[in-house]
C-alpha beads as a LAMMPS data file, in Angstrom:
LAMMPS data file: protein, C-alpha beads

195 atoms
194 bonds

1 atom types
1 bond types

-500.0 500.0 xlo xhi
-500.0 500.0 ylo yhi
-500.0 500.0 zlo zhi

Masses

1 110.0

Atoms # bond

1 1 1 0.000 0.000 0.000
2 1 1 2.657 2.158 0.765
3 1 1 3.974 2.348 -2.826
4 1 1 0.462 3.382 -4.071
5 1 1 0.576 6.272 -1.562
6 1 1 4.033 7.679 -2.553
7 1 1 2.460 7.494 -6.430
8 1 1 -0.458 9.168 -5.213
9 1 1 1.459 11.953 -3.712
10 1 1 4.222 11.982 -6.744
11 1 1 0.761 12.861 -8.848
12 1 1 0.143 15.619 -6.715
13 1 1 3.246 17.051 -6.750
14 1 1 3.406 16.864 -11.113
15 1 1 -0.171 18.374 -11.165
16 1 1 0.889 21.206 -8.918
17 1 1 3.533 21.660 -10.437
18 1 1 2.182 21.735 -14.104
19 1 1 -0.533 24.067 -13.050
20 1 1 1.477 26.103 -11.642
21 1 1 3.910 26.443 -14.505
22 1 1 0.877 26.966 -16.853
23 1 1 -0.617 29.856 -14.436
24 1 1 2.996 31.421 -15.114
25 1 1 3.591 31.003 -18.300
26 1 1 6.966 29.165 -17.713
27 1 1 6.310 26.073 -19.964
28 1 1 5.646 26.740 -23.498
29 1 1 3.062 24.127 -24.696
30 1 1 1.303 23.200 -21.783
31 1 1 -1.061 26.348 -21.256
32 1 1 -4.152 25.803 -23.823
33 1 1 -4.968 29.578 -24.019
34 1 1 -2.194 32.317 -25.340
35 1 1 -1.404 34.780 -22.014
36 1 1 -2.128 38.280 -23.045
37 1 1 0.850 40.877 -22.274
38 1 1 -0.054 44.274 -21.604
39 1 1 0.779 46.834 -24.151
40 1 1 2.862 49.252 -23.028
41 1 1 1.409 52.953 -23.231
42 1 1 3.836 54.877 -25.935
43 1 1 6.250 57.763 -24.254
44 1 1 6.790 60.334 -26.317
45 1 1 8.221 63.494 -25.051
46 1 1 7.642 66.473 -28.577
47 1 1 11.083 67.982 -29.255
48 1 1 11.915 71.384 -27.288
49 1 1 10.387 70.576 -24.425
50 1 1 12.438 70.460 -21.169
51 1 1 13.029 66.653 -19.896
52 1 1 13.079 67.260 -16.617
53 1 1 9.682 69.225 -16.563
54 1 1 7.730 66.452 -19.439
55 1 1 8.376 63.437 -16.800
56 1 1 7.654 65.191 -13.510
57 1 1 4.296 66.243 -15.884
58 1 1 4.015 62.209 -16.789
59 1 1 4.277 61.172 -13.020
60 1 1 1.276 63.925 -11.962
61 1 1 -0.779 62.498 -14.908
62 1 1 -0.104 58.953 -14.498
63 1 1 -0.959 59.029 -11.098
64 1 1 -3.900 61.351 -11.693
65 1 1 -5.134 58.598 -14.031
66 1 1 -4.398 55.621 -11.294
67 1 1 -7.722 58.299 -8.969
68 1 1 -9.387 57.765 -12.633
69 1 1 -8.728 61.485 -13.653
70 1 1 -7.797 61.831 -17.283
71 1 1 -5.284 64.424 -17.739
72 1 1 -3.043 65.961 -20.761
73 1 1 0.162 66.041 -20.279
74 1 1 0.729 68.913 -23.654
75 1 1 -1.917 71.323 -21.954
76 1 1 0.396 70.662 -18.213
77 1 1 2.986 71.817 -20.155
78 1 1 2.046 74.146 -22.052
79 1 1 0.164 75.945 -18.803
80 1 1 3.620 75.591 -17.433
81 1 1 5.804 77.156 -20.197
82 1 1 3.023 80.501 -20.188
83 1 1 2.934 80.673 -16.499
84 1 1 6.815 79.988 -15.411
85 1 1 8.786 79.733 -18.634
86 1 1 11.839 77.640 -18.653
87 1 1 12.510 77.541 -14.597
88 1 1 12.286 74.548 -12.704
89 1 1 10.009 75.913 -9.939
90 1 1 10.515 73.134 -7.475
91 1 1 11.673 73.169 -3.892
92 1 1 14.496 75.289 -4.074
93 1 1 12.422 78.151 -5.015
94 1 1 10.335 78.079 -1.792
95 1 1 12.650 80.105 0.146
96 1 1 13.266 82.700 -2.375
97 1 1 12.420 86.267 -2.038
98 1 1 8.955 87.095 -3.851
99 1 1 7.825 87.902 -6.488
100 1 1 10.091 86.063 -8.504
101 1 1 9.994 83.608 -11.928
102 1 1 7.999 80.745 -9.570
103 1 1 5.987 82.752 -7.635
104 1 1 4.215 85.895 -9.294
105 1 1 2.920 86.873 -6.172
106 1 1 3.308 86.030 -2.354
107 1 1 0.244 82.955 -2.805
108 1 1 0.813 82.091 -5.871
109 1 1 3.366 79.934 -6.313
110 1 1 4.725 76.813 -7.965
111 1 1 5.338 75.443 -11.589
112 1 1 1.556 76.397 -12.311
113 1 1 1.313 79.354 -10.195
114 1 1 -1.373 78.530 -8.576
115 1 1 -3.281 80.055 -5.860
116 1 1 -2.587 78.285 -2.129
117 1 1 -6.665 77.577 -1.482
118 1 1 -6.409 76.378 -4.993
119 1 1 -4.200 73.787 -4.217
120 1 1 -4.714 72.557 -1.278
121 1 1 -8.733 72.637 -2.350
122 1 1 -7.678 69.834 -5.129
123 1 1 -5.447 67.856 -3.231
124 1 1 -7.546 67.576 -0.275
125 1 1 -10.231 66.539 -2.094
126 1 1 -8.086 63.158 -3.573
127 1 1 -6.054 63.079 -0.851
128 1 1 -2.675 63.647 -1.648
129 1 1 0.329 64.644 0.443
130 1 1 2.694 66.982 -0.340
131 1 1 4.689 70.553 -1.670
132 1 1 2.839 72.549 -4.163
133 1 1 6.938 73.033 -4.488
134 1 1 7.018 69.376 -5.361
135 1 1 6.722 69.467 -9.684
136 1 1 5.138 65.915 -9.500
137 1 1 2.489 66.960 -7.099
138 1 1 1.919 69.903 -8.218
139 1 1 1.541 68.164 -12.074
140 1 1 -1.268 65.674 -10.841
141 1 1 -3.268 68.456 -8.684
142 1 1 -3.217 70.445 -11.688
143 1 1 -5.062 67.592 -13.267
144 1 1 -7.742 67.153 -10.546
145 1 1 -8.048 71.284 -10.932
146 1 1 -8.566 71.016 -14.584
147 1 1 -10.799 67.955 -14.522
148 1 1 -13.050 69.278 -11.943
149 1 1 -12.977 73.033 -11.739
150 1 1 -10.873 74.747 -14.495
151 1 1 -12.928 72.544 -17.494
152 1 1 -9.896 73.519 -20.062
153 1 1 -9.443 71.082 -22.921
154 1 1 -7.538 71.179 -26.607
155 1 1 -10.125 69.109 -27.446
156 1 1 -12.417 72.932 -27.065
157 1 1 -12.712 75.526 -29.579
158 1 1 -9.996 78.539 -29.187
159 1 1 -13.043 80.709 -28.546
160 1 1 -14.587 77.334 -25.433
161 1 1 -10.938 77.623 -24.475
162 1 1 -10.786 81.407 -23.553
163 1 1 -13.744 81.194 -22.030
164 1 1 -13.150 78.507 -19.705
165 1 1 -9.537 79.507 -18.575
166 1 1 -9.975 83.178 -18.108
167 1 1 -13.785 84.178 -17.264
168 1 1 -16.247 81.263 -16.275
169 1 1 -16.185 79.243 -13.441
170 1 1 -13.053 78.700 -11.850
171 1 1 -10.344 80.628 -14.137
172 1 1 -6.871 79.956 -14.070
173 1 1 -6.078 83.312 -14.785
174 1 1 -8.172 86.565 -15.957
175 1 1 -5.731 87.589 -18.644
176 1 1 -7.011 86.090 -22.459
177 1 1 -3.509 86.927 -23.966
178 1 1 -1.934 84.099 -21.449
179 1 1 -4.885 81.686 -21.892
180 1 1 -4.460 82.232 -25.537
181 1 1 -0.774 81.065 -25.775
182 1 1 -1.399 78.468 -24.319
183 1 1 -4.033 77.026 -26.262
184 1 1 -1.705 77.551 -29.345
185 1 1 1.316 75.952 -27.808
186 1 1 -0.990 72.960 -26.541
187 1 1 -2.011 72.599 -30.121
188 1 1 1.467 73.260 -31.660
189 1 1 3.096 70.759 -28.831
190 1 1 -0.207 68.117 -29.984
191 1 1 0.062 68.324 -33.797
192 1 1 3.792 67.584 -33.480
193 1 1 3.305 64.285 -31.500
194 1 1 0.760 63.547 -34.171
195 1 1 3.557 63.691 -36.766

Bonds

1 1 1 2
2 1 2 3
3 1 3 4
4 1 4 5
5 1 5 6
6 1 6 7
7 1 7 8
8 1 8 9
9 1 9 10
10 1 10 11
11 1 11 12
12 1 12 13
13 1 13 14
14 1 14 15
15 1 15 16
16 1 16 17
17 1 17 18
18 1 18 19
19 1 19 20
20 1 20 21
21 1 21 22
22 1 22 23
23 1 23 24
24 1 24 25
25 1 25 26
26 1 26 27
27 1 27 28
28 1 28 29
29 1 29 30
30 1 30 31
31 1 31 32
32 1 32 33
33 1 33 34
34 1 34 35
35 1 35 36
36 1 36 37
37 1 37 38
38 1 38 39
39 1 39 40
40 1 40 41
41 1 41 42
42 1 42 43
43 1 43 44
44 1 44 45
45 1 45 46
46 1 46 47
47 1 47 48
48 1 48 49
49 1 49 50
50 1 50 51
51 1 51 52
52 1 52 53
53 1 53 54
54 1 54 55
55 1 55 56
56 1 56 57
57 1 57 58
58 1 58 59
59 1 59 60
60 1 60 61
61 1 61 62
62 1 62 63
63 1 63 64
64 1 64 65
65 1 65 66
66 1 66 67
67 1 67 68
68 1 68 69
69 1 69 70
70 1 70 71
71 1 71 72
72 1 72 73
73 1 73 74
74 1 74 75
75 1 75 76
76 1 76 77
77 1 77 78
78 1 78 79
79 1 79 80
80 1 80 81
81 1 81 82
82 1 82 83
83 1 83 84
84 1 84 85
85 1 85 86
86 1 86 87
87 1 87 88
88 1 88 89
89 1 89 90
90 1 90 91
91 1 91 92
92 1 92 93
93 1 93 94
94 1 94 95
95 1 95 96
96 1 96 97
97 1 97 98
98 1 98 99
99 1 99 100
100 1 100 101
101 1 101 102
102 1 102 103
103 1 103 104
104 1 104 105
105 1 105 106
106 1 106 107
107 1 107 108
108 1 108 109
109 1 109 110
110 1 110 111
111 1 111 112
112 1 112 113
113 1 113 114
114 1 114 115
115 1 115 116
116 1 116 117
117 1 117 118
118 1 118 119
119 1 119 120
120 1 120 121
121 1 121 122
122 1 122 123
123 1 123 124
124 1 124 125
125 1 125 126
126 1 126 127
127 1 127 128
128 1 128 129
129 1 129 130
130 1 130 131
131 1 131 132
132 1 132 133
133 1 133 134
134 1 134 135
135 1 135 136
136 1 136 137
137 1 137 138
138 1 138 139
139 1 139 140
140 1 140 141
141 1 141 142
142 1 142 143
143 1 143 144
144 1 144 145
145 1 145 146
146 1 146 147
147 1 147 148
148 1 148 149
149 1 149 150
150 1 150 151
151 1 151 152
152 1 152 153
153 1 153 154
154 1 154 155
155 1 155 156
156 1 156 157
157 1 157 158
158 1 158 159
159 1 159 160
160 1 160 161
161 1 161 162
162 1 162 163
163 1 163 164
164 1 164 165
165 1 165 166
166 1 166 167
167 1 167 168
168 1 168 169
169 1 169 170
170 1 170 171
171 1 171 172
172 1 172 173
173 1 173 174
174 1 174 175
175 1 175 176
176 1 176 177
177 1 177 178
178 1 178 179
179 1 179 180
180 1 180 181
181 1 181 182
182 1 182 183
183 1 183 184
184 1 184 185
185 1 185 186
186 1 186 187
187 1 187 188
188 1 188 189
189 1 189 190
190 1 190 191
191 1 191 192
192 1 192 193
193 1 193 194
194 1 194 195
């Protein structure tokens, strides 16, 4: 009897062991249905644009998208090129003397100047921790501001555009000339990665 039982249990052990190979993938043959690998998203940063600045924008959006907010990374950046040009406003502009290139005015402050209530409105309301200061952070509240306040889009009109950013609702800013470069940079910046 005792042989039969060691069988027994060697059967065990191969269907384990099969199974388990098949639920990983490890033996080629043995799993019946194809496993489907996940396409990786395309990363494509437009030419021009400053490195550093497009993936602290991708982080913010990506984990923006993980709280189920879309966001575009080309209108981040292009909000960030019209409202702090080519600076890096992260932490080591906190300290500096204001007004200055990231920070227009004492509150309002960061890589998308925004307004202190402002930001700490939007990150309060998905919970996230951290430094206006912090480009990442500041990237992905800028998406939760946009998505549920701002209502800005390059998908809009130039005219829906204007509108949105500069007199309805929550504005970004009140000046047309601003919101208007950056609708044609978002478009400029979207068109090329179309190419």
């Amino acid at each position: 009897m005792e042989p039969k039982k060691e069988s027994g249990a060697l059967l065990l052990v191969v269907i384990v062991l099969v199974f388990g190979m098949m639920s990983t993938g490890e033996s080629e043959g043995l799993n019946p249905s194809p496993q489907s690998t996940p396409t990786p998203t395309p990363y494509f940063i437009p030419s021009g644009v400053i490195e550093d600045v497009w993936n602290d924008i991708m982080i913010g959006v990506q984990a923006a998208r993980g709280n189920g907010v879309e966001c575009d990374p080309v209108l981040l950046y292009a909000i960030k090129v019209v409202e702090t040009g080519e600076n890096y406003c992260d932490e080591a502009w906190e300290e500096v003397e204001r007004p200055n290139a990231c920070a227009s005015q004492e509150d309002v402050l960061g890589m998308y100047q925004f307004l202190n209530e402002t930001f700490q409105r939007n990150a309060e309301r998905y919970n996230v921790q951290g430094s206006v200061w912090d480009p990442k952070i500041s990237s992905e509240v800028a998406c939760y501001f946009i998505h549920d306040e701002a209502h800005i889009s390059l998908t809009q009109t130039q005219e829906e555009f204007l509108e949105e950013f500069a007199h309805k609702g929550y504005i970004w800013n009140k000046y047309e000339q601003e919101a208007l470069q950056i609708y044609e940079i978002g478009i400029y910046l979207t068109n090329q990665l179309k190419e």
